[in-house]
C-alpha positions as CSV (number, residue, x, y, z in Angstrom):
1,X,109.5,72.7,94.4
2,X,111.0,72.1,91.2
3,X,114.6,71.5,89.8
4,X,116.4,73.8,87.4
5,X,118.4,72.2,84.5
6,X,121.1,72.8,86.8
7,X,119.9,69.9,89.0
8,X,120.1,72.8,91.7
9,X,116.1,72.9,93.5
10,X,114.6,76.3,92.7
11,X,113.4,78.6,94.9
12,X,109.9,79.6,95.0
13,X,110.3,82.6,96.7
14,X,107.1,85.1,96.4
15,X,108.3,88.3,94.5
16,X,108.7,91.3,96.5
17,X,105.8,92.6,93.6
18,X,103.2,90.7,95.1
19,X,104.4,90.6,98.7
20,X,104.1,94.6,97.9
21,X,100.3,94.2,96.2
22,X,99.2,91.7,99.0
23,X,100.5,93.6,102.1
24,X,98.6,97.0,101.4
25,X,95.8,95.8,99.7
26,X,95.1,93.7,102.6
27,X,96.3,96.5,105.1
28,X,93.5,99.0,103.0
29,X,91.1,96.2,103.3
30,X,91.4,95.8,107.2
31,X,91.2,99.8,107.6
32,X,88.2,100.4,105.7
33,X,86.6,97.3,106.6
34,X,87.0,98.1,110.2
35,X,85.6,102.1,109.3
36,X,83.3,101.2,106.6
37,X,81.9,97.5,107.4
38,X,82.8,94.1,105.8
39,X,81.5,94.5,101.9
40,X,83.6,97.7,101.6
41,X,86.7,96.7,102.9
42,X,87.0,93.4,100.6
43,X,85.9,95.5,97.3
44,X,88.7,98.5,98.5
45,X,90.8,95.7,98.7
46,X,90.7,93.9,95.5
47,X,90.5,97.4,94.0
48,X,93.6,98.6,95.5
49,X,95.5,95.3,94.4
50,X,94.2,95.6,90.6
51,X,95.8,99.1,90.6
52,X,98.9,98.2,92.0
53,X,99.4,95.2,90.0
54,X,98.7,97.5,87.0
55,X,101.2,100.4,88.0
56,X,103.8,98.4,89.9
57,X,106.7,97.3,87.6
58,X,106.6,93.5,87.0
């Protein structure tokens, strides 16, 4: 945790961005890991978070 200028702690709070990117890459991952095997599901998964970090609005 860290403290603002404000002397006030800051919250580090994850952005709903990446609680967006993690929560359906991983759901992708799971689905076609579970249809496709293991190897599959983690590359669908890291390439479904690389588009979504690219398209979703920072």
């Amino acid at each position: 945790m860290t403290i603002q200028p404000s002397g006030q702690p800051d919250n580090d709070k994850l952005p709903i961005r990446w609680a967006i990117i993690f929560t359906v890459s991983t759901a992708v991952g799971i689905g076609t890991g579970l249809a496709g095997g293991l190897i599959a599901g983690v590359g669908l998964g890291f390439v479904c978070a690389g588009f979504l970090h690219a398209i979703l609005p920072s």
